[in-house]
DRENKOL-362752 format. One record per residue (C-alpha): x, y, z; residue in three letters; residue number from 1. Coordinates in Angstrom, 2 decimals, padded with zeros to 5 digits. Example, Ala and Ser with C-alpha at 12.3 -4.5 7.8 and 13.67 -1.06 7.14 Angstrom:
BEGIN
<east: 012.30 | north: -004.50 | up: 007.80 | resn: ALA | resi: 1>
<east: 013.67 | north: -001.06 | up: 007.14 | resn: SER | resi: 2>
! end
This chain:
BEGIN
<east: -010.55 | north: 003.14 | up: -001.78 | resn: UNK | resi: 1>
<east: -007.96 | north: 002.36 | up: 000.84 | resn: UNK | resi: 2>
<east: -008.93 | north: 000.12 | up: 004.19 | resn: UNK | resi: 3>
<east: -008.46 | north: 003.49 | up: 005.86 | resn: UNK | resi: 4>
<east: -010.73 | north: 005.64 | up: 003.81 | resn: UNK | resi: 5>
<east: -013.70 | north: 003.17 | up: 004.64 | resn: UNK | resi: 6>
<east: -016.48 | north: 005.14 | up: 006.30 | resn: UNK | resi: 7>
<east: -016.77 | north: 003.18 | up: 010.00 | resn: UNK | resi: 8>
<east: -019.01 | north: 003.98 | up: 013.54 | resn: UNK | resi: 9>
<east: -017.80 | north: 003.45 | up: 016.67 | resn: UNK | resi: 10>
<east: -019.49 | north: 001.57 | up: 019.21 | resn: UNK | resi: 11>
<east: -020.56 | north: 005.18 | up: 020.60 | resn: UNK | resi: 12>
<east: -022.14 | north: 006.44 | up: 017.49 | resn: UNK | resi: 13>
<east: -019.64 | north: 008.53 | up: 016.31 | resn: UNK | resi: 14>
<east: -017.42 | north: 008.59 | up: 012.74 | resn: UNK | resi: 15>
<east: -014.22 | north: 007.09 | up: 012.30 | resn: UNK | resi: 16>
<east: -012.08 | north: 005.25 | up: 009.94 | resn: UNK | resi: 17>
<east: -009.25 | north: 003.31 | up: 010.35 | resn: UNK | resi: 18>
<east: -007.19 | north: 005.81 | up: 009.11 | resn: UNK | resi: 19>
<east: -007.19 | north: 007.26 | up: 012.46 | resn: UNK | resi: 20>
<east: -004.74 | north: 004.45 | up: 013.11 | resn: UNK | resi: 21>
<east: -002.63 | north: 004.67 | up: 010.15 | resn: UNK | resi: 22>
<east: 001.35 | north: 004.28 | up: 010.73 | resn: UNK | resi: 23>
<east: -000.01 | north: 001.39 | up: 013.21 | resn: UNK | resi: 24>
<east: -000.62 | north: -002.38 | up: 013.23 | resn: UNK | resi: 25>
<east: -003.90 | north: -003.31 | up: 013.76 | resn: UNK | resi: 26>
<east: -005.69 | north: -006.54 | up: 014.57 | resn: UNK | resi: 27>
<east: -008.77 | north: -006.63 | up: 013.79 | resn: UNK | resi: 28>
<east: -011.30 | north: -009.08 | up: 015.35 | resn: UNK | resi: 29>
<east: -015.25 | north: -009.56 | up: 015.26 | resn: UNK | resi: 30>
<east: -016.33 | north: -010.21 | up: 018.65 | resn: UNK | resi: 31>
<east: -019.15 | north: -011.38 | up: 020.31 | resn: UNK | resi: 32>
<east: -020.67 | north: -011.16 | up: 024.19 | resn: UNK | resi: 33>
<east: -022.50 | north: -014.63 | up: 024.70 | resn: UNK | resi: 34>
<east: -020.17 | north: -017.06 | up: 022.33 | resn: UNK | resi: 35>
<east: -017.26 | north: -020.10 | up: 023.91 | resn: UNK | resi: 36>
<east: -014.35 | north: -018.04 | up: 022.15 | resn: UNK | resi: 37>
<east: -015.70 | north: -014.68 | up: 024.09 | resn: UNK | resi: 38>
<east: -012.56 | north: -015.45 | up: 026.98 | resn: UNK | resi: 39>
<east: -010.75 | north: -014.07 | up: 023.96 | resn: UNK | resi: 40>
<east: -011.52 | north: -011.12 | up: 024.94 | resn: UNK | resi: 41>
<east: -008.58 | north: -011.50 | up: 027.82 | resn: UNK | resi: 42>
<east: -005.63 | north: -012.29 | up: 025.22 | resn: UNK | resi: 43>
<east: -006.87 | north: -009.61 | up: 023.06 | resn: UNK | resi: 44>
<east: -006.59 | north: -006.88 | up: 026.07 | resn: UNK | resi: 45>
<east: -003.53 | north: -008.41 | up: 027.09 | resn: UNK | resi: 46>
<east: -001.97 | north: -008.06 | up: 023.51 | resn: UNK | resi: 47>
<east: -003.27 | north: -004.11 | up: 023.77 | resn: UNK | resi: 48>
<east: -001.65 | north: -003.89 | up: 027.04 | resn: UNK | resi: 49>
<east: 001.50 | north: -005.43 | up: 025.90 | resn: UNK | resi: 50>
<east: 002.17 | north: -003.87 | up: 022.16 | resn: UNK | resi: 51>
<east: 000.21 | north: 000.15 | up: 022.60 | resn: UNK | resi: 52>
<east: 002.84 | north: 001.98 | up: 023.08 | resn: UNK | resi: 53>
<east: 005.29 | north: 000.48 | up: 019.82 | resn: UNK | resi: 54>
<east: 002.39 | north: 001.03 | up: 017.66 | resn: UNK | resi: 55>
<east: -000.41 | north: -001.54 | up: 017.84 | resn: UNK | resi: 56>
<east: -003.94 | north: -001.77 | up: 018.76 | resn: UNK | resi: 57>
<east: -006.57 | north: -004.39 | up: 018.70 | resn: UNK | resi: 58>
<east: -010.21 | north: -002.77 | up: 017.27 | resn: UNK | resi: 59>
<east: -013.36 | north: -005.04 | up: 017.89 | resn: UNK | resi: 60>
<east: -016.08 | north: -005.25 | up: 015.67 | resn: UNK | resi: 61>
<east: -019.15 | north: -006.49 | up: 017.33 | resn: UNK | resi: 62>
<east: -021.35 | north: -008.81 | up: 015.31 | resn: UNK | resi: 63>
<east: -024.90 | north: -010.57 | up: 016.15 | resn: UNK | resi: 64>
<east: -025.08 | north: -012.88 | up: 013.08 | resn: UNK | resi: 65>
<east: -023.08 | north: -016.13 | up: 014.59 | resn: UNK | resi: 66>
<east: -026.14 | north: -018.16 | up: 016.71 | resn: UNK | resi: 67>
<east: -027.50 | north: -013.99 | up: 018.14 | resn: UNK | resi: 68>
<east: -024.58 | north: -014.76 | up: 020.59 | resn: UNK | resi: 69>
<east: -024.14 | north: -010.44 | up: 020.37 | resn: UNK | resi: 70>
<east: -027.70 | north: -009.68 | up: 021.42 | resn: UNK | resi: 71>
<east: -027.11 | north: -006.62 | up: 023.27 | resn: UNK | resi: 72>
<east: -027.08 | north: -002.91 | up: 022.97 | resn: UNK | resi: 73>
<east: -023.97 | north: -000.54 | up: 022.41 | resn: UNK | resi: 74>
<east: -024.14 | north: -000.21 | up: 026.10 | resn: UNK | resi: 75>
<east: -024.27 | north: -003.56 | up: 027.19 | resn: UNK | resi: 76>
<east: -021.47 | north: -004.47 | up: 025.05 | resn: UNK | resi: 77>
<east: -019.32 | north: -001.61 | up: 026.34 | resn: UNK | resi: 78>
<east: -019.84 | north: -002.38 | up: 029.75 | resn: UNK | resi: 79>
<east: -019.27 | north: -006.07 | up: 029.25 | resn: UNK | resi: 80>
<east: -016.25 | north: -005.47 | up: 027.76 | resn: UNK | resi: 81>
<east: -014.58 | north: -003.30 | up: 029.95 | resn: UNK | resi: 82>
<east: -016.02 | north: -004.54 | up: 033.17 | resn: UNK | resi: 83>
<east: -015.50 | north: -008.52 | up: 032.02 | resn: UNK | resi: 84>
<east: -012.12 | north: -008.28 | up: 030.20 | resn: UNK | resi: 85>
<east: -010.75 | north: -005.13 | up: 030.78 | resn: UNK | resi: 86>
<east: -011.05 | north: -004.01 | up: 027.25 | resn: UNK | resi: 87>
<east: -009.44 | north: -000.62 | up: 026.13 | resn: UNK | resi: 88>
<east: -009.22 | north: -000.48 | up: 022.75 | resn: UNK | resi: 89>
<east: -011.66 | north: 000.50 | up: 020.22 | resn: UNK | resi: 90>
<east: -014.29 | north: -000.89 | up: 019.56 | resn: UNK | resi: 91>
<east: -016.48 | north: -000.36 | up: 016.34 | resn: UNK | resi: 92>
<east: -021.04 | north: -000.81 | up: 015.94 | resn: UNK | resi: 93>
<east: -022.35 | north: -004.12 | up: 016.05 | resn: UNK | resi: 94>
<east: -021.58 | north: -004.86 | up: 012.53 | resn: UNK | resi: 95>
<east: -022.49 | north: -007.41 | up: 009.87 | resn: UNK | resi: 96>
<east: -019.51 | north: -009.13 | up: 008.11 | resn: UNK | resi: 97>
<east: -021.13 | north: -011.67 | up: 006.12 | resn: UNK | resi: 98>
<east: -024.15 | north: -011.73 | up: 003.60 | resn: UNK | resi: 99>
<east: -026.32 | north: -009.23 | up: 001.37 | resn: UNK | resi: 100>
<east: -025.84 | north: -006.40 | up: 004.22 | resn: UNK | resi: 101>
<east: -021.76 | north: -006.86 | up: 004.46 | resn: UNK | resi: 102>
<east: -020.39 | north: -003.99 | up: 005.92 | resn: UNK | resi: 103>
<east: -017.61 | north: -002.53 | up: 003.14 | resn: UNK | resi: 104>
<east: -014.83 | north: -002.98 | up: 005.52 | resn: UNK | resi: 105>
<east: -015.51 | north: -006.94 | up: 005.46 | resn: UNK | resi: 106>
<east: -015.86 | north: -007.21 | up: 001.46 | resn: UNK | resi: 107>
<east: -012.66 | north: -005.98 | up: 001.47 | resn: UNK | resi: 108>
<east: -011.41 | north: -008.42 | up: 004.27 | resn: UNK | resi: 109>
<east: -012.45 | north: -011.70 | up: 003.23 | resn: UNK | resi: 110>
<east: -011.25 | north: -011.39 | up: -000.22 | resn: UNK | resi: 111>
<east: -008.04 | north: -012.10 | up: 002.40 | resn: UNK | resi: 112>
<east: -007.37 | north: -015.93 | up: 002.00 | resn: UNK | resi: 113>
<east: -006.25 | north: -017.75 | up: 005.53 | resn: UNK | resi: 114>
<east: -002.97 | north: -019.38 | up: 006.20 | resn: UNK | resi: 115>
<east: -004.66 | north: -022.62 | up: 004.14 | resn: UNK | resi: 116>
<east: -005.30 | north: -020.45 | up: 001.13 | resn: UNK | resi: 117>
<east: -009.37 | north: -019.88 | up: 002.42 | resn: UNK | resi: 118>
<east: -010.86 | north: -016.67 | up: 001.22 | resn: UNK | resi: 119>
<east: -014.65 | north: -015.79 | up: 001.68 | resn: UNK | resi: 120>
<east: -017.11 | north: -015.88 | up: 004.57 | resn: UNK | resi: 121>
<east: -016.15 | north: -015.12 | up: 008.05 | resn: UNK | resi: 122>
<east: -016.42 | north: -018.60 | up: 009.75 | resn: UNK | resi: 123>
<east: -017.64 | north: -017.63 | up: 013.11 | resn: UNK | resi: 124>
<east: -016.98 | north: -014.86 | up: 016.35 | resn: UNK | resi: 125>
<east: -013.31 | north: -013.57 | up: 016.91 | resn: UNK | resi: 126>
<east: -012.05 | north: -014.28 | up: 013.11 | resn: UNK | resi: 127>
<east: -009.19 | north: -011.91 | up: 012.61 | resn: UNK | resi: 128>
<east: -007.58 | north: -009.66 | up: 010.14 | resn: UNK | resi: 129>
<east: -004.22 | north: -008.31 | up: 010.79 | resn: UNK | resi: 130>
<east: -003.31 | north: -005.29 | up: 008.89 | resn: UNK | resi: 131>
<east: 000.12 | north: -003.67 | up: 008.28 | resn: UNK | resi: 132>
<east: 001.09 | north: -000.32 | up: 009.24 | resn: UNK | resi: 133>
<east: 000.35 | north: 000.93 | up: 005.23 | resn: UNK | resi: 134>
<east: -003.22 | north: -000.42 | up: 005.72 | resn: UNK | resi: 135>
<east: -002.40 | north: -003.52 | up: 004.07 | resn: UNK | resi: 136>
<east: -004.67 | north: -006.90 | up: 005.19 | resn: UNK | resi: 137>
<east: -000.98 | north: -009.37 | up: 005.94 | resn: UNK | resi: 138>
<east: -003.09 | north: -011.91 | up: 007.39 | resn: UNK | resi: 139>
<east: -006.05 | north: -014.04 | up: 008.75 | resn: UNK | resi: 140>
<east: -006.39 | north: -016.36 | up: 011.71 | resn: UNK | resi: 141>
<east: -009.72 | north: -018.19 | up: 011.81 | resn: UNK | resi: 142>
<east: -011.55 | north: -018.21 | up: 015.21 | resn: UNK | resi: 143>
<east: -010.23 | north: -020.71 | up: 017.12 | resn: UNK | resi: 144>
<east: -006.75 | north: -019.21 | up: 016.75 | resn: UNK | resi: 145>
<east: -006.22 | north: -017.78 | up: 020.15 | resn: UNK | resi: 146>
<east: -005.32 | north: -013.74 | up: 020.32 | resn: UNK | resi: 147>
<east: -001.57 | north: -014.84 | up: 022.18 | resn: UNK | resi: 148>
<east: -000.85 | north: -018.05 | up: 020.16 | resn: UNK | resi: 149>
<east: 002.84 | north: -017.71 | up: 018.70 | resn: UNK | resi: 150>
<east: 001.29 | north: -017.12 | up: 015.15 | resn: UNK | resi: 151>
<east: -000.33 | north: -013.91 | up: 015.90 | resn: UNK | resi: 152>
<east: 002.41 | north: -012.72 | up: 018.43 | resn: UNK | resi: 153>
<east: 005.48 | north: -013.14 | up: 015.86 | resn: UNK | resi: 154>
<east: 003.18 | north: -011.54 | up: 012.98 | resn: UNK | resi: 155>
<east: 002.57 | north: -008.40 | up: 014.82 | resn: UNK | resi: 156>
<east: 005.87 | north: -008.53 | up: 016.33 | resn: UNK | resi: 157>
<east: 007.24 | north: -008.48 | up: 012.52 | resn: UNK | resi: 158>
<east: 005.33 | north: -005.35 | up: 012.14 | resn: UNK | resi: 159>
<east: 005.99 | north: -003.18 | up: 014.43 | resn: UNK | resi: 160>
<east: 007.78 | north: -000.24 | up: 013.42 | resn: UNK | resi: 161>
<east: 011.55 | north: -000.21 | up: 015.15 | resn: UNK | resi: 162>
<east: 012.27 | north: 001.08 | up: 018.46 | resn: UNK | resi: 163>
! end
């Protein structure tokens, strides 16, 4: 089974997949409402902003299992977002990426080793997987590595289908 055949729910309770983004480079990022790396939020709009329209969007993946630091409902979270940050891209259910109830999508990701050669657990909020425009995982940037930093910018930018 592909990345994009993986059944998913959005953050208003309906289907999807990421095949509904196929043919475009995704970053994709657990978040979290109440954590010190949440200002993320604000490079990870910007980088929506900036790359939407040459094929890229950002899709969030809420998650409660880092310190409860996502405590809220699907509407809290939505209106955090947007209202806080701006946020326009999609975002997916509060999620769990690590343990016994991993959500399929993220035991597929973390088999993804880091830029040190680190598979495995998702380390904390707003660890992210960048996948190619064939639904391929290309990479993984651990929390602290900030949604603008010149690593993620030049990997999507590598990515993006030509003009």
């Amino acid at each position: 089974m592909s990345l994009y055949d993986i059944p998913l729910t959005t953050l208003a309770d309906e289907p999807t997949t990421l095949g509904e983004h196929k043919g475009k480079v995704i970053l994709l990022v657990n978040t979290a409402s109440q954590c010190g790396l949440t200002p993320q939020y604000s490079g990870l709009a910007r980088l929506q902003f900036a790359y939407e329209a040459k094929g890229f969007t950002v899709v969030g993946v809420p998650c409660n299992q880092f310190g409860g630091q996502e405590p809220g409902t699907a509407e809290d979270i939505r209106t955090f977002c947007a209202a806080g940050f701006g946020v326009t891209f999609p975002m997916l259910e509060k999620t769990e990426v690590n343990g016994e109830n991993r959500h399929p999508l993220y035991r597929e990701l973390v088999q993804t080793a880091d830029a040190d050669g680190e598979a495995g657990d998702i380390q904390w909020n707003f660890e992210k997987f960048l996948i190619s425009p064939a639904g391929e995982v290309v990479a993984r940037f651990r929390p602290r590595t900030e949604p603008e930093s010149e690593e993620i910018v030049s990997a999507i930018e590598a990515l993006l289908p030509a003009q």
